[in-house]
BAFI-3210 file (N, C-alpha, C; in Angstrom, 3 decimals, decimal comma, padded with zeros to 6 digits):
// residues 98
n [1|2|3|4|5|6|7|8|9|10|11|12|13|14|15|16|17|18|19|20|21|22|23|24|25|26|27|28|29|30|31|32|33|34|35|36|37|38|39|40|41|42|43|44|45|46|47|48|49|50|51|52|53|54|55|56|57|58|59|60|61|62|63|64|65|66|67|68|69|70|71|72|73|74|75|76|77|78|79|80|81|82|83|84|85|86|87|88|89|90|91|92|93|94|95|96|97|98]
n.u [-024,721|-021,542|-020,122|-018,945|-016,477|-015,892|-014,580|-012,065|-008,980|-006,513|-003,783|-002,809|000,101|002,153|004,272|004,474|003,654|005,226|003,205|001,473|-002,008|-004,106|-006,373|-008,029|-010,389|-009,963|-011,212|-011,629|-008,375|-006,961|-008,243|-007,880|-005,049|-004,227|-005,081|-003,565|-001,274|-001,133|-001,810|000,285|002,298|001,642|002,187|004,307|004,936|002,747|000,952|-000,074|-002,732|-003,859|-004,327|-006,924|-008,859|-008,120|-007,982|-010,187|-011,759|-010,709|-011,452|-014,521|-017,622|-019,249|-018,132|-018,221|-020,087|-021,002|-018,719|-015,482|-013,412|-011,426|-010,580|-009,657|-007,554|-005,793|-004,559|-004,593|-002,064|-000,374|000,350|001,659|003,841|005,321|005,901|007,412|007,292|006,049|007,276|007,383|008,011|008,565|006,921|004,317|003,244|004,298|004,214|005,554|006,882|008,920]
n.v [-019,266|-018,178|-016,035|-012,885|-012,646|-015,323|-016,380|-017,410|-015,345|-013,799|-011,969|-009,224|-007,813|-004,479|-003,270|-000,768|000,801|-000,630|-001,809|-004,193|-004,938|-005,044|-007,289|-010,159|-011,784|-015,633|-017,221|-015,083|-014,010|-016,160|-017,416|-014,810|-014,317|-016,477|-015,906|-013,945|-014,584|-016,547|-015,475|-013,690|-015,700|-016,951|-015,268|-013,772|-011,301|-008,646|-006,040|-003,235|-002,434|-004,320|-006,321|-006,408|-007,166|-009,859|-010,830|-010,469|-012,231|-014,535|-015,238|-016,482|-015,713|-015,101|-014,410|-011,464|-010,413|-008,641|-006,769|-004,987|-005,578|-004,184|-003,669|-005,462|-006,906|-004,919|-004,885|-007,296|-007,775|-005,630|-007,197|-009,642|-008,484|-007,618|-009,550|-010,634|-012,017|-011,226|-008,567|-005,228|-002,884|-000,019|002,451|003,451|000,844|-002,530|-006,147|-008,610|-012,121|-012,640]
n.w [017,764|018,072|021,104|020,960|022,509|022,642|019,850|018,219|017,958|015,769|016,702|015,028|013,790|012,645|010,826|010,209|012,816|014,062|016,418|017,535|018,269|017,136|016,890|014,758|013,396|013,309|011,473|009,519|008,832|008,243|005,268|004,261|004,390|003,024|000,430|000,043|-000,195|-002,094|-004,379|-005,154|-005,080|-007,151|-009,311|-009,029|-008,613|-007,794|-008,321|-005,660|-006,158|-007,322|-005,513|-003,439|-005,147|-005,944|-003,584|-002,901|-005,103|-004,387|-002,231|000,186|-000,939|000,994|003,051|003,175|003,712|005,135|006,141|004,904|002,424|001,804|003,944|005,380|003,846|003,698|006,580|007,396|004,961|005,917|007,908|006,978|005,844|008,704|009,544|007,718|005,510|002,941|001,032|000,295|-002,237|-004,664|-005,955|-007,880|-005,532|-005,147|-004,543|-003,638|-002,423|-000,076]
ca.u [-023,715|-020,498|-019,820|-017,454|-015,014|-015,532|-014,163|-011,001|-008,386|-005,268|-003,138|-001,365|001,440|002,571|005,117|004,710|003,775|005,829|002,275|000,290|-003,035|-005,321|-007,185|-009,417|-010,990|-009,201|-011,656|-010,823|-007,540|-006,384|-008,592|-007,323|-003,664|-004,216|-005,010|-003,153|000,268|-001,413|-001,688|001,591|003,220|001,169|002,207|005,969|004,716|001,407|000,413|-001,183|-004,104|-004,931|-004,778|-008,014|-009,442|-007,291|-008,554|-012,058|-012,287|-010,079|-012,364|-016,247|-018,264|-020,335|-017,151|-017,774|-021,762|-020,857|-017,329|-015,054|-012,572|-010,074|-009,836|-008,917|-006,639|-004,883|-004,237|-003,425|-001,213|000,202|000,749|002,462|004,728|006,043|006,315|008,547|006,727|006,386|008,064|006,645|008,638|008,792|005,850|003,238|003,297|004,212|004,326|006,144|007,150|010,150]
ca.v [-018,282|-017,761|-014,788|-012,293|-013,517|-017,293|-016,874|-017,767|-014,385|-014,230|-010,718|-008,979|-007,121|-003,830|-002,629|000,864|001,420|-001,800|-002,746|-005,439|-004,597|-005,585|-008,437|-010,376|-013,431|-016,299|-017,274|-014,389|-014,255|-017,631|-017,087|-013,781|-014,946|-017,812|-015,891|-012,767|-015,439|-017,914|-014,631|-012,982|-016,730|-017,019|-013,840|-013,529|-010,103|-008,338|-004,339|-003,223|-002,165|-005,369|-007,077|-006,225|-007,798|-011,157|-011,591|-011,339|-013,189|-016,320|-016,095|-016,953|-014,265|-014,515|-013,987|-010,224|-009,939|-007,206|-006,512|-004,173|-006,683|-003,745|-002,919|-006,938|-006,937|-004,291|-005,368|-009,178|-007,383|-005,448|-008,356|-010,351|-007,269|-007,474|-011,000|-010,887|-013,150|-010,505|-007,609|-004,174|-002,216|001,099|003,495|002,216|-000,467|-004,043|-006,906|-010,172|-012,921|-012,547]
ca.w [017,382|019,544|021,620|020,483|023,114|022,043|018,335|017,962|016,911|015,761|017,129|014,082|013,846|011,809|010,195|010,533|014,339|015,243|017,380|017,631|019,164|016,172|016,459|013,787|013,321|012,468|010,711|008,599|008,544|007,367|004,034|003,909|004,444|002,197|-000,916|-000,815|-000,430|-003,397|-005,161|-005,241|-005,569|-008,403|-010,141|-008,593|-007,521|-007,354|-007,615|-004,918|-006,805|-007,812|-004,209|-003,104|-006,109|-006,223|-002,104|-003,161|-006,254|-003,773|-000,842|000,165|-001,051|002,100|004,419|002,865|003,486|006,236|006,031|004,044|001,771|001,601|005,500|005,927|002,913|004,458|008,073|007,099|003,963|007,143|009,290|006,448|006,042|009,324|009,617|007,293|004,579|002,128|000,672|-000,640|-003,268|-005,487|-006,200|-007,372|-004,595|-006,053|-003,408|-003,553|-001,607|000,672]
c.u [-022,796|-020,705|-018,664|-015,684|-014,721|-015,208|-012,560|-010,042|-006,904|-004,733|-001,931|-000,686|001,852|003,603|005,945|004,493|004,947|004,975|001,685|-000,409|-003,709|-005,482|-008,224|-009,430|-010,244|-009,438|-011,667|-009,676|-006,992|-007,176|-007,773|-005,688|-003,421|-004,227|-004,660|-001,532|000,173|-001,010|-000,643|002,463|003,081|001,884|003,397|005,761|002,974|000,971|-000,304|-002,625|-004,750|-005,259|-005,819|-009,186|-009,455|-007,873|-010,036|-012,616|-011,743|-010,935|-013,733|-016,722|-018,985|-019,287|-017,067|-019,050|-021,783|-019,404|-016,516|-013,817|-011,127|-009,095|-009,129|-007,880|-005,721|-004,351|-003,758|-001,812|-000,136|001,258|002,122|003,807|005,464|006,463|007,972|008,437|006,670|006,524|007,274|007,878|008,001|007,495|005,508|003,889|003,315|004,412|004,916|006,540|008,088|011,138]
c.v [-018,020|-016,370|-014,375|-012,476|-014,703|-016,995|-016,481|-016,233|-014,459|-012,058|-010,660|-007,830|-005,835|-002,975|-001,587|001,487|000,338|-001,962|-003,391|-005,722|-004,791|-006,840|-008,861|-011,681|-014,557|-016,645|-016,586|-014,445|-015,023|-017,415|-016,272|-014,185|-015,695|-016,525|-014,329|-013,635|-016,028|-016,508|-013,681|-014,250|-017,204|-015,971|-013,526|-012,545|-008,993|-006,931|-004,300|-002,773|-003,266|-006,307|-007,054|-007,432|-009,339|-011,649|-011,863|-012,057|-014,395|-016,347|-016,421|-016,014|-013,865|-014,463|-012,073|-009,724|-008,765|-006,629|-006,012|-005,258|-005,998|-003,371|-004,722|-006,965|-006,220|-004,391|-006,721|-008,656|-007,243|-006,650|-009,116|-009,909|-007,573|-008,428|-011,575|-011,604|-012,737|-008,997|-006,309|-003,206|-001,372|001,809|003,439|001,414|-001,387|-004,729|-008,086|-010,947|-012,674|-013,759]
c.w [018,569|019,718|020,857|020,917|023,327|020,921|018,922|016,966|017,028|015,908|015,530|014,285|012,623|011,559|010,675|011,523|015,321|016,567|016,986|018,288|018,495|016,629|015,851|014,112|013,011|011,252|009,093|008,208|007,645|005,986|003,443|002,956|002,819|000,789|-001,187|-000,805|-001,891|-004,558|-005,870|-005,785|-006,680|-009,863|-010,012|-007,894|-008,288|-007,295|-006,656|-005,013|-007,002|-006,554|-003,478|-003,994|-006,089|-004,580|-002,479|-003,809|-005,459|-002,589|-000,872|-000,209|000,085|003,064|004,185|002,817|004,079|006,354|005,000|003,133|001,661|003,009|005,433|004,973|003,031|005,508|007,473|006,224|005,444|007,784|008,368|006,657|007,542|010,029|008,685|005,940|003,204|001,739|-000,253|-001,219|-004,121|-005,559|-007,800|-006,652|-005,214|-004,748|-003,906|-002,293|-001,247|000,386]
res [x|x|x|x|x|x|x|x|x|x|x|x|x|x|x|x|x|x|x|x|x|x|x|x|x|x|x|x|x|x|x|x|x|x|x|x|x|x|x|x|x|x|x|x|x|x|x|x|x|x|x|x|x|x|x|x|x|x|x|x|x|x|x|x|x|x|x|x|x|x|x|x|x|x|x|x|x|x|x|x|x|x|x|x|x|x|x|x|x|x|x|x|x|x|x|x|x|x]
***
């Protein structure tokens, strides 16, 4: 098993403090990434109610044996957000692709 400061993380970025002092796993991430993008491109755009859902039903189930599915779904969401990649709109929250 690696050390905590041998895994590989990727620094994200938000929005709403304009910092980027989080770091996660990549390992995480990139899943993450991967299927809240597939998910929205799938759909055109996405409530944010259901994004929690749509990450866990697309990733490993055992990347979530110890880990909360909505704190990562929120920080990557985040990150996307201020990447620029995709777009949040009106109340309720809907998400789409940029």
């Amino acid at each position: 098993m690696l050390a905590k400061e041998d895994v590989e993380r990727v620094m994200l970025q938000n929005p709403n403090t304009g910092r980027d002092d989080l770091r996660i796993a990549k390992s995480i991430y990139d899943p993450v990434r991967a299927a809240i993008l597939d998910a929205i491109g799938e759909a055109g755009e996405i409530r944010w109610s259901e994004l929690g859902g749509e990450v866990e039903r697309r990733t490993p189930p055992e990347l979530w044996s110890d880990r909360s599915v909505m704190w990562y779904t929120v920080s990557v969401k985040l990150d996307l957000e201020a990447k620029g990649l995709i777009v949040r709109e009106g109340s309720p929250q809907r998400l789409r692709l940029a």
